[in-house]
C-alpha positions as CSV (number, residue, x, y, z in Angstrom):
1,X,96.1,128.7,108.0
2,X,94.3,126.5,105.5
3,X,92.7,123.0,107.1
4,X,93.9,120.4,105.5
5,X,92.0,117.4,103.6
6,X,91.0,114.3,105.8
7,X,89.7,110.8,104.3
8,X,86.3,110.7,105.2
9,X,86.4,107.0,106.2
10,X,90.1,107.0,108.4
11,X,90.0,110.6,109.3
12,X,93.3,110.4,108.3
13,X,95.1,113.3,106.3
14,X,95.1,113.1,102.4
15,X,98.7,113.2,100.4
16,X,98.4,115.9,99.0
17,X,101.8,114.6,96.4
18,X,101.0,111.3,96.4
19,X,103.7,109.2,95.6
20,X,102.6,108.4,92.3
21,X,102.1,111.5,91.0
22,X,105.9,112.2,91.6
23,X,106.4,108.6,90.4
24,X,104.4,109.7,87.2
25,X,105.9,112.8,86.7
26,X,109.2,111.2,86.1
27,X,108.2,108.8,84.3
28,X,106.2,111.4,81.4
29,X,109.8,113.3,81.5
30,X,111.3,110.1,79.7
31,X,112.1,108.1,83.2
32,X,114.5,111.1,84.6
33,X,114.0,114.3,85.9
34,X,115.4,117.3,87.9
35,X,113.9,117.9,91.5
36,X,112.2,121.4,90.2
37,X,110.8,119.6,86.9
38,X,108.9,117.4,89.2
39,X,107.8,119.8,91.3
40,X,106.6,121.5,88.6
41,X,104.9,119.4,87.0
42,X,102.9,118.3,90.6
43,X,102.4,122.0,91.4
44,X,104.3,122.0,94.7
45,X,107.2,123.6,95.8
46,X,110.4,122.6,95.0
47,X,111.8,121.5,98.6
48,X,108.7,119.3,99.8
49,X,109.5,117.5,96.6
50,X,113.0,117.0,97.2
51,X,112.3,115.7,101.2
52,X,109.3,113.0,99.5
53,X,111.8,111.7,96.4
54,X,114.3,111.6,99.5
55,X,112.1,109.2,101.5
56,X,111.2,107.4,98.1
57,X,114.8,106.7,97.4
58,X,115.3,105.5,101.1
59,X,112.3,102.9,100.2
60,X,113.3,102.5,96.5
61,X,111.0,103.7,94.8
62,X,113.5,106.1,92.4
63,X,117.4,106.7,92.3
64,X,119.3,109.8,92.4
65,X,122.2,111.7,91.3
66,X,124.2,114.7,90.8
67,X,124.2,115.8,86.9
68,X,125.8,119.1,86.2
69,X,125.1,120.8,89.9
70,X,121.4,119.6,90.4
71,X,119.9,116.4,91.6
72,X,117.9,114.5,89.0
73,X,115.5,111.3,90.2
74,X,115.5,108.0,87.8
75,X,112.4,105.6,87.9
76,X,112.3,102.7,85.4
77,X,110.5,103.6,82.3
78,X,107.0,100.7,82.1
């Protein structure tokens, strides 16, 4: 199993999906996108997107909701 990154100041782990990448990735797909669009477009599989956007909604950070059988996030376009 691969060792994950620490900070080298705090020792504590790096995000390797940072918030604002997922935030980002929305936002470059016109403000709305699909759960796998964002996950493709941060390189990550498709379910440890879905659980962060879920914990981003719960802080809100994005929106969701059910277009034609798959979840898609909103973010408000800057």
């Amino acid at each position: 199993m691969g060792e994950r990154e620490r900070d080298t100041e705090t020792g504590e782990f790096v995000d390797k999906y940072p918030r604002e990448a997922l935030l980002e990735a929305i936002r470059e797909s016109g403000g709305i996108a699909a759960t796998s669009e964002v996950a493709e477009a941060v390189e990550a599989d498709r379910n440890t997107v879905y659980k962060k956007l879920q914990l981003m909604e719960a802080d809100g950070d994005v929106s969701s909701r059910k277009a034609g059988g798959i979840r898609v996030w909103e973010v408000g376009v800057e």
